[in-house]
C-alpha positions in Angstrom: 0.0 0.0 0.0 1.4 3.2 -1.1 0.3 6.8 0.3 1.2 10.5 -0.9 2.0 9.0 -4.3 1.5 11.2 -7.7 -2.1 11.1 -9.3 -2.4 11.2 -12.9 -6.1 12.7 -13.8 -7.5 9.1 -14.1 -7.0 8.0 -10.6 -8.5 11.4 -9.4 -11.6 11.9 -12.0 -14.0 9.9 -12.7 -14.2 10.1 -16.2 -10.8 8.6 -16.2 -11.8 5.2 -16.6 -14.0 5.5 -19.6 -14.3 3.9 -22.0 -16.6 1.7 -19.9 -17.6 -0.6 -23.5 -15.5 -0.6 -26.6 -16.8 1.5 -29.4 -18.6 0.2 -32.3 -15.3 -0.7 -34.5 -14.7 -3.3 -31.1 -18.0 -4.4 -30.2 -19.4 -6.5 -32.9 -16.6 -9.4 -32.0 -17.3 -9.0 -28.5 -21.5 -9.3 -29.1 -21.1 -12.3 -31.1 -19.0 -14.1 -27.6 -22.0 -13.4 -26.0 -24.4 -14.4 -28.0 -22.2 -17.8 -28.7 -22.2 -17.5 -24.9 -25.7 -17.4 -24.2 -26.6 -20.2 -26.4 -24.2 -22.2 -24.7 -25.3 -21.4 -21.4 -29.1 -21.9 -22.5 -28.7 -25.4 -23.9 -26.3 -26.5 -20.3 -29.2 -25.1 -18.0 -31.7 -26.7 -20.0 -30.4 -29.8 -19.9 -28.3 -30.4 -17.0 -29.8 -33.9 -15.1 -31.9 -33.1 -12.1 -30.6 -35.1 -9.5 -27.0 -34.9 -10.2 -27.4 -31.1 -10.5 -29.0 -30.7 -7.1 -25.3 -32.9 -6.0 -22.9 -31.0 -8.1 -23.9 -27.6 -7.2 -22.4 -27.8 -3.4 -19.2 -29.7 -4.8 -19.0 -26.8 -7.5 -18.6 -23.7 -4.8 -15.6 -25.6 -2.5 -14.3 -25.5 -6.5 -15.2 -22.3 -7.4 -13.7 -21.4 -3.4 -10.5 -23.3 -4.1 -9.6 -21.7 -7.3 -10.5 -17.6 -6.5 -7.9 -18.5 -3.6 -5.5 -19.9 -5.7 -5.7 -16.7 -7.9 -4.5 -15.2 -4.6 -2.2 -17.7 -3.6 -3.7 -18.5 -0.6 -5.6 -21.8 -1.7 -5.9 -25.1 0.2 -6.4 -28.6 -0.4 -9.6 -29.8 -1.9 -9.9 -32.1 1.5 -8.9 -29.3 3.7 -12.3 -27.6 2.3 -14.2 -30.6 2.8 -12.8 -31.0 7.1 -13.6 -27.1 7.1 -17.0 -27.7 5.9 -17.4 -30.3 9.0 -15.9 -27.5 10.8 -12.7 -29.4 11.4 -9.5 -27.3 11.2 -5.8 -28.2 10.8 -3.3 -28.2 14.0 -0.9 -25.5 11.5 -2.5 -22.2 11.7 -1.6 -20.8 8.4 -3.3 -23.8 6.8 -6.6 -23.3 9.3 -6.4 -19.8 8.4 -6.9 -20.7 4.2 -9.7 -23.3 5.8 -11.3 -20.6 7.0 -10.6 -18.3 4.3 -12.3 -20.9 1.7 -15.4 -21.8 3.8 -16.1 -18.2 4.0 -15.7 -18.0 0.3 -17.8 -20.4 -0.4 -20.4 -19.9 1.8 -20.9 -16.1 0.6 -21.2 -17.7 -3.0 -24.0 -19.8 -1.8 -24.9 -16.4 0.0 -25.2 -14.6 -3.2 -26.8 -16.9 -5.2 -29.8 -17.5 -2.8 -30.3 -13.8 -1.7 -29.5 -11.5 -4.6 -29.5 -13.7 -7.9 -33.4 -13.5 -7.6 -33.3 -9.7 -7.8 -31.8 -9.5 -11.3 -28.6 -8.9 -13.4 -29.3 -5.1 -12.7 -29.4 -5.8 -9.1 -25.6 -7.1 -9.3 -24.2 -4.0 -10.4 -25.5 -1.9 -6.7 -22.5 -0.5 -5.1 -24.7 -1.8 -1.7 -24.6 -5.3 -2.9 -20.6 -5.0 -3.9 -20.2 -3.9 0.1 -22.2 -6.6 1.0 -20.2 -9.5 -0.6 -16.8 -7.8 0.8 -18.7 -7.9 4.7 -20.2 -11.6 3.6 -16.9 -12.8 3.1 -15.1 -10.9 6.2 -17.5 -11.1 8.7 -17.3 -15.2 8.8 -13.7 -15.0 9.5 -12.1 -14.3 13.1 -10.5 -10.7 13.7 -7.4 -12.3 13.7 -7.7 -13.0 9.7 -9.2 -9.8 8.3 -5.6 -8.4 8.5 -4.2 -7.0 5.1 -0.7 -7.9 4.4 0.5 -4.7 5.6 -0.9 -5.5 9.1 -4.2 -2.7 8.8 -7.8 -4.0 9.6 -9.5 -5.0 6.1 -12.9 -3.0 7.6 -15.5 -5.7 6.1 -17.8 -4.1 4.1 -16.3 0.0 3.7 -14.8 1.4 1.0 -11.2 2.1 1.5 -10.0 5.4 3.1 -6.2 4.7 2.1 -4.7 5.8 -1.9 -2.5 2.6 -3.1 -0.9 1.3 -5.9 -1.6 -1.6 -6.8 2.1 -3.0 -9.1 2.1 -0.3 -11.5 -1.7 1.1 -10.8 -2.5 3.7 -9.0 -6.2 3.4 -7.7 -7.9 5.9 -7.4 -8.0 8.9 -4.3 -9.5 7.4 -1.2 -12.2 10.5 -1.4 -13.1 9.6 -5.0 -14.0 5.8 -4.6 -17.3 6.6 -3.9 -17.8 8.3 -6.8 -15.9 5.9 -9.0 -18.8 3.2 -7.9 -21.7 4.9 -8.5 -20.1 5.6 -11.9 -19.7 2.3 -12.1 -23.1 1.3 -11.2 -25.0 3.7 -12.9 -23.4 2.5 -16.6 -23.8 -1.0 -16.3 -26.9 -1.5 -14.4 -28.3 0.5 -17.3 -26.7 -1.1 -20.3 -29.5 -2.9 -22.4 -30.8 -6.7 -21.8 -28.8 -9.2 -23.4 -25.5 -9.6 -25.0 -24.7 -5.9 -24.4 -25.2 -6.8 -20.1 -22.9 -9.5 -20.7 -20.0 -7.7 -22.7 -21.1 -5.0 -20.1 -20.4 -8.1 -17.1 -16.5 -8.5 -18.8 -15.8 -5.0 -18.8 -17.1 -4.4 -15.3 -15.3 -7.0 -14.1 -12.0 -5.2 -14.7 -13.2 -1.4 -14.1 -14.2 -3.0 -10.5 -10.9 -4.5 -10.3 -9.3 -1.2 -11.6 -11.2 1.0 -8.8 -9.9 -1.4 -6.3 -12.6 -0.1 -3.4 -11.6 -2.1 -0.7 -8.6 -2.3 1.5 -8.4 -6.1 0.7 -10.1 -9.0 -1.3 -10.5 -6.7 -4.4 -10.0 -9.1 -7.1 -12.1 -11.9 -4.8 -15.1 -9.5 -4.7 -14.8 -8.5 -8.3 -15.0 -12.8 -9.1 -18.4 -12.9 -7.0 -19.8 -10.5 -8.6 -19.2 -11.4 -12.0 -20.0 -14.8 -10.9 -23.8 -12.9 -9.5 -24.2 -11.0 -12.6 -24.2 -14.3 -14.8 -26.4 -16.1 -12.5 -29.0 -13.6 -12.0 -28.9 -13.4 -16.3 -30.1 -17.3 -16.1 -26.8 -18.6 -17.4 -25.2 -20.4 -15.0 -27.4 -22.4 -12.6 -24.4 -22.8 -10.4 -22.8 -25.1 -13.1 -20.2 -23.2 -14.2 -18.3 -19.8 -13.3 -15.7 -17.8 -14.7 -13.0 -18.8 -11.3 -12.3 -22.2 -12.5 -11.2 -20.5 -16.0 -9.6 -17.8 -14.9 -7.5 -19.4 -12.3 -6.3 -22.2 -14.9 -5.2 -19.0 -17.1 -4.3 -17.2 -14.2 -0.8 -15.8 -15.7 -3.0 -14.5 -18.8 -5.8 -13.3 -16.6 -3.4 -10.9 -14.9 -1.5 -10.1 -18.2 -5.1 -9.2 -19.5 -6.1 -7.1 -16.7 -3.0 -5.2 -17.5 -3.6 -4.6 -20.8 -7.0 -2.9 -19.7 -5.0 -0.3 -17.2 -3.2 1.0 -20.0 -3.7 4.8 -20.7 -5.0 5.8 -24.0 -2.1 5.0 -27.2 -2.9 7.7 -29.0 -5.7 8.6 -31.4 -6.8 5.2 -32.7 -7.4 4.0 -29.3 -10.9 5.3 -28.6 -11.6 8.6 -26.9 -11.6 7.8 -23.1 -8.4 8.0 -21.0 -7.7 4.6 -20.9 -6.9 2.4 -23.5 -10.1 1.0 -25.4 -8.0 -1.8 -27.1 -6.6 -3.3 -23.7 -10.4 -3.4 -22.7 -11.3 -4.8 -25.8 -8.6 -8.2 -25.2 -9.8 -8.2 -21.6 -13.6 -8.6 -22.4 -12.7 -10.8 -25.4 -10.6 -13.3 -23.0 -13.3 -12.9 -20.0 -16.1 -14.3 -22.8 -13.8 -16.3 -24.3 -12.7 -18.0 -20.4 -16.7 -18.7 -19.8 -17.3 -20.0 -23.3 -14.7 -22.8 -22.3 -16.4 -23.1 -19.0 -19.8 -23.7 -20.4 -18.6 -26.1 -23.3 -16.7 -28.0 -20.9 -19.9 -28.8 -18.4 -22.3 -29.3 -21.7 -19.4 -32.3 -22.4 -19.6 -33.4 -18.6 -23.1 -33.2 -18.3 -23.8 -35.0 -21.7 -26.6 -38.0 -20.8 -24.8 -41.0 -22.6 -21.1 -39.6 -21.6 -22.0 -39.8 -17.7 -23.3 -43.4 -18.1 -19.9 -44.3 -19.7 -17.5 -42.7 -17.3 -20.1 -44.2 -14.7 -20.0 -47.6 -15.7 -15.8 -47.2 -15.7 -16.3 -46.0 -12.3 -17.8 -49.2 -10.9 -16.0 -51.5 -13.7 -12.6 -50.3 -11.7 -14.8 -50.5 -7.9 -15.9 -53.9 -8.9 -12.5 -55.1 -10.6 -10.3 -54.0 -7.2 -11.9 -56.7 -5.0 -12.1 -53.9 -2.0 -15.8 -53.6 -1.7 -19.3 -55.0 -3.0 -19.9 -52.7 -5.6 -21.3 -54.1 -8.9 -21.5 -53.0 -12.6 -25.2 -53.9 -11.7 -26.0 -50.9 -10.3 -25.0 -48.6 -13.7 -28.9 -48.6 -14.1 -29.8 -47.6 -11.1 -27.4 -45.2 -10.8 -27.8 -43.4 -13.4 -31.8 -43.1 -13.0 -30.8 -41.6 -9.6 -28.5 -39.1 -11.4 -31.1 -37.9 -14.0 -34.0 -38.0 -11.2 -33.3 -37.5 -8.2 -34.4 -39.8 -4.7 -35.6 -43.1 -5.2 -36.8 -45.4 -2.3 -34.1 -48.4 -1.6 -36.3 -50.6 -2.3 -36.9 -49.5 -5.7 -32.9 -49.7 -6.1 -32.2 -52.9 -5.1 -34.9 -54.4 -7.6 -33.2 -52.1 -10.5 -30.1 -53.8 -9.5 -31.6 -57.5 -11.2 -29.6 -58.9 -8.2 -30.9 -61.1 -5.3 -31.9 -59.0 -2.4 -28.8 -59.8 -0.2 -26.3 -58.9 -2.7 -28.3 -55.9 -3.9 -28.5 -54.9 0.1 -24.3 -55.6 0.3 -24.2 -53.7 -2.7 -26.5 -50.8 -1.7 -24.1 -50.6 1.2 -21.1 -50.3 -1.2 -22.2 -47.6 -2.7 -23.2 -45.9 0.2 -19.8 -46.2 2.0 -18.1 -45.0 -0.9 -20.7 -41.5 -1.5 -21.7 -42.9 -4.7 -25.6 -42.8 -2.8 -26.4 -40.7 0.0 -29.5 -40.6 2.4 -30.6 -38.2 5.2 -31.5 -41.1 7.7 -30.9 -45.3 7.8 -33.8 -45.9 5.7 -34.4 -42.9 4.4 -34.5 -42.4 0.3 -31.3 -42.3 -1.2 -29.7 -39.9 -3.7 -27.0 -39.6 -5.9 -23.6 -38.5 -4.3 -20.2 -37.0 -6.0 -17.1 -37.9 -3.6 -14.1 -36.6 -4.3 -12.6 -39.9 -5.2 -15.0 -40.2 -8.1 -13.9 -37.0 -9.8 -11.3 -38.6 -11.7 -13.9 -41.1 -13.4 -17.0 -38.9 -13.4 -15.6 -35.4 -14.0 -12.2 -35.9 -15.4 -10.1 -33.0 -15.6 -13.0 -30.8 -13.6 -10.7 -30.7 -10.8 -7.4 -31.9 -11.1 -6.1 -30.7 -8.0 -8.7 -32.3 -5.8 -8.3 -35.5 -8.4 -4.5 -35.6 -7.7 -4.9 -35.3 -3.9 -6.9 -38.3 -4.1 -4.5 -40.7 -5.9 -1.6 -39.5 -3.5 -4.0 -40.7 -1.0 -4.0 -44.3 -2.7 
């Protein structure tokens, strides 16, 4: 954090951070994303199976948690998220503080999603709703962790009342932040339905980043709300979001956010006083990094694909001689995935196996998280360990995948 530092006119006015949407030479490329976006998006929602959705969901924000910390570097393992979750906490107290740090996370996703995705895509752009992620996410942690890295108190919640630079950016004037927001807010809550929002969702996702209105867990709160804005436009569902991208380009992502803090080069590069073309390659990769994101969980989520990876799943269960799991149950299974509960019963019999080996079966499956119920007899549902990643969402996770096989 730096103080008393030289201001050029775009940290101190707040027209200097315009353009807030490529002109019309840029924008046709950037329109066309979106719409390929939307489609996407559309067809994934529409189609995503029921009761493997309701499953994937929860297992999709410790993701989602995992990878916006990594962006910072302060991400822990997949199973560390799980033991945080049970509220179990590691002995080392860095590695309880990132436990901490990625329940909070994703709890305030969750947080988001339930409270202000109903409101609208308009909604997601109110400076009140931005301060209300940053307090979300703080307020879960103990004092001891809402501590900047220069040792100051990240006041959940307030916009900053300190001037930094942030690398080679200077943010700008405490006093003008507020200003800066509603700027901000004003343009993009007001841009018109559709593909414009969503070129309007890129951009904002680096001017946000660019104002930098917080003491800490800036780029964090810039994620969720990109992440609000496409769920509250009906395009996510909770099965995808732009952290899993970003973090797997996370060199590029920063490189890109660069490029959009660049002043103005001169007279072909718009009319604002900063640089329309670095804007332009930082929306561009932002559609481009959800496009992937989309296409990949359209693959993952394909009917036919599941029930292959599925039936390798228990081929390898069944071939390992460590438990009583059966190819038998692929039907079953699967059935559960696209539906949702079914009664044991009603398992067992799908199973074509006698009753006692269905039942030793049944208990397999259960043991391993494959099925889950809410009480001993209680209707079962489908259930997505980590272990299974590797078979049934291969590559979705690798870090979680290869925690998993050091494990074995």
């Amino acid at each position: 954090m730096t103080q008393g530092i030289i201001r050029s006119p775009a940290a101190t006015d707040v027209a200097g951070f315009e353009p807030l949407l490529p002109g019309s030479a840029s924008l046709p490329l950037l329109l066309e994303l979106a719409h390929t976006l939307q489609e996407h998006s559309w067809r994934l929602c529409g189609n995503a199976m029921p009761g493997l959705r309701l499953r994937l969901v929860p297992l999709l924000r410790a993701m989602n948690s995992y990878y916006t910390n990594k962006i910072e570097g302060q991400h822990t393992f997949p199973a560390d998220i799980e033991e945080a979750l049970r509220n179990q906490f590691s002995a080392d107290p860095d590695r309880a503080r990132r436990q901490r740090l990625a329940r909070a996370h994703l709890r305030t996703e969750e947080w988001v999603e339930q409270t202000h995705a109903p409101q609208g895509w308009r909604h997601a752009f109110d400076v009140q709703v931005v301060q209300a992620m940053h307090l979300n996410l703080y307020e879960q942690l103990p004092v001891e962790d809402r501590i900047t890295d220069s040792g100051e108190p990240v006041l959940e919640g307030q916009l900053r009342d300190r001037n930094v630079k942030v690398g080679i950016h200077m943010a700008p004037v405490a006093e003008s932040v507020p200003e800066f927001m509603k700027r901000w807010s004003r343009y993009y809550s007001s841009l018109p339905q559709g593909e414009h929002a969503l070129v309007g969702v890129a951009c904002a996702h680096h001017r946000l980043a660019w104002i930098h209105p917080f003491r800490d867990g800036n780029g964090r709160v810039a994620r969720l709300q990109s992440h609000l804005a496409l769920q509250s436009m009906g395009l996510t569902d909770g099965l995808w979001s732009p952290m899993r991208g970003l973090a797997r380009r996370q060199d590029e992502y920063y490189a890109r956010l660069m490029d959009a803090d660049e002043p103005r080069q001169g007279d072909y590069d718009g009319r604002g006083a900063l640089s329309e073309r670095g804007l332009t390659i930082f929306a561009r990769f932002f559609l481009e990094v959800c496009i992937d994101q989309v296409i990949f969980m359209e693959e993952m989520l394909n009917l036919s694909g599941f029930k292959n990876r599925l039936d390798a799943l228990l081929t390898f269960e069944a071939a390992t001689g460590g438990s009583a799991i059966r190819r038998e149950a692929l039907t079953a299974l699967h059935y559960i995935a696209i539906n949702g509960l079914l009664e044991r019963g009603e398992f067992k019999a799908m199973t074509g196996l006698a009753d006692r080996t269905a039942e030793r079966v049944l208990k397999a499956l259960l043991d391993y998280g494959l099925l889950r119920s809410d009480s001993p007899k209680g209707k079962i549902y489908f259930g997505i360990p980590l272990s299974s990643l590797r078979f049934l969402f291969p590559n979705l996770w690798p870090e979680a995948e290869a925690a998993i096989e050091r494990k074995v």
